[in-house]
N, C-alpha and C positions, 0 to 999 in steps of 0.2 A: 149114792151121793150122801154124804155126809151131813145131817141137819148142822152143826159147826160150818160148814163149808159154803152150804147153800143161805144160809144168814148172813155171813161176810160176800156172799157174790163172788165167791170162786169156783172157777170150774171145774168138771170132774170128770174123767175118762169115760164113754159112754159107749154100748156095742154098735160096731157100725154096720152090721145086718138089719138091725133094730133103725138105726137112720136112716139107711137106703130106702127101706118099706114108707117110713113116716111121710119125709120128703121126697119122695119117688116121681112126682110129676115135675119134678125140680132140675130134675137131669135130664140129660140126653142119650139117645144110643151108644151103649160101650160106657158111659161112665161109671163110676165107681168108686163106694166110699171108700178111702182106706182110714183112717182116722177123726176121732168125733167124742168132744167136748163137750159136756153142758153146762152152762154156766144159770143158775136158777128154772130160767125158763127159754132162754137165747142158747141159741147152738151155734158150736164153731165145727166146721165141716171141711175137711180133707178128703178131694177128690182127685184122680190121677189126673182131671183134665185143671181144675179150678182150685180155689179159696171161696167156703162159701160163709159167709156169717149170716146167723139167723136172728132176728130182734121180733121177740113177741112183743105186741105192746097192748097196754090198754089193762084194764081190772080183768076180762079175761081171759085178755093172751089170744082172742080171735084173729085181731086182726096182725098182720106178721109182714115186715121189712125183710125183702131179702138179697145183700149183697154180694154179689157174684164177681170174681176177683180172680182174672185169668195170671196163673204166675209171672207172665211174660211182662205183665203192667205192674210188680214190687216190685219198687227200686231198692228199697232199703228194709233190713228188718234189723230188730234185736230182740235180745232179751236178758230180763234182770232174773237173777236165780233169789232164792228165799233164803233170809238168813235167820241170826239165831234169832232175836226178837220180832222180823219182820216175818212173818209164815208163808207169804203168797210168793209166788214168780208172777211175772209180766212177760207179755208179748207184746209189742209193736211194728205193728207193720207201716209201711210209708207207701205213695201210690207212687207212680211217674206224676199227678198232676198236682201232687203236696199234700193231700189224704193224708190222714194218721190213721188207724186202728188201733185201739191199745185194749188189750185182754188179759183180766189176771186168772191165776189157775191157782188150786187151793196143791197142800202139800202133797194130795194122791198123785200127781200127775209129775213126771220128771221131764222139766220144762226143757233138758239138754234132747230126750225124745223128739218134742216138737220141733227145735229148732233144725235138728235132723232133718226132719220130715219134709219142713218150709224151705231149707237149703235144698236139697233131694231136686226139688220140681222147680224152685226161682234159678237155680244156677240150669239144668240143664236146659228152661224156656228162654235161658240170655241168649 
């Protein structure tokens, strides 16, 4: 990751063997990363079954929020692409019960990828 990237709080493409092991008690049987973000110190996680967002909080990050977000429950999602003087892309996601997520990603990451990704598993769990 990028020290530029990780100072503005944009995300950055992360190995997902490398997540699997971290958060591993996180999943279930058969699950599986396929996609993983990091944004500072909060992870966005692409699983075949879920959406998982990770929120470290605190000075030092012990203690950890963890959102678990079956595709079948996005209603909506977008995202904004990075322009010339803007550098970051955005994602937002929307719940069924009015939730927002919103996640920026720094210029390593090609936000048209994710939206892929997020289409891929919301449209087939409709």
């Amino acid at each position: 990751m990028s020290l530029l990237n990780a100072l503005m709080g944009n995300a950055n493409v992360v190995d997902a063997a490398t997540v699997q092991s971290e958060f591993a008690s996180a999943f279930i049987e058969g699950e599986k990363v396929e996609h993983a973000y990091k944004l500072v110190r909060d992870v966005i996680i692409f699983t075949n079954l879920r959406l998982l967002l990770v929120d470290k909080q605190g000075m030092s990050g012990k203690k950890t929020e963890l959102h678990s977000i079956p595709y079948a429950k996005i209603s909506h999602f977008s995202v904004e692409t990075a322009g010339s003087l803007d550098l970051d892309s955005e994602l937002k996601v929307a719940l069924a019960g009015g939730v927002v997520f919103s996640k920026t990603f720094g210029r390593g990451v090609d936000i048209n990828d994710v939206q892929r990704v997020l289409a891929n598993y919301v449209l087939k769990a409709a």
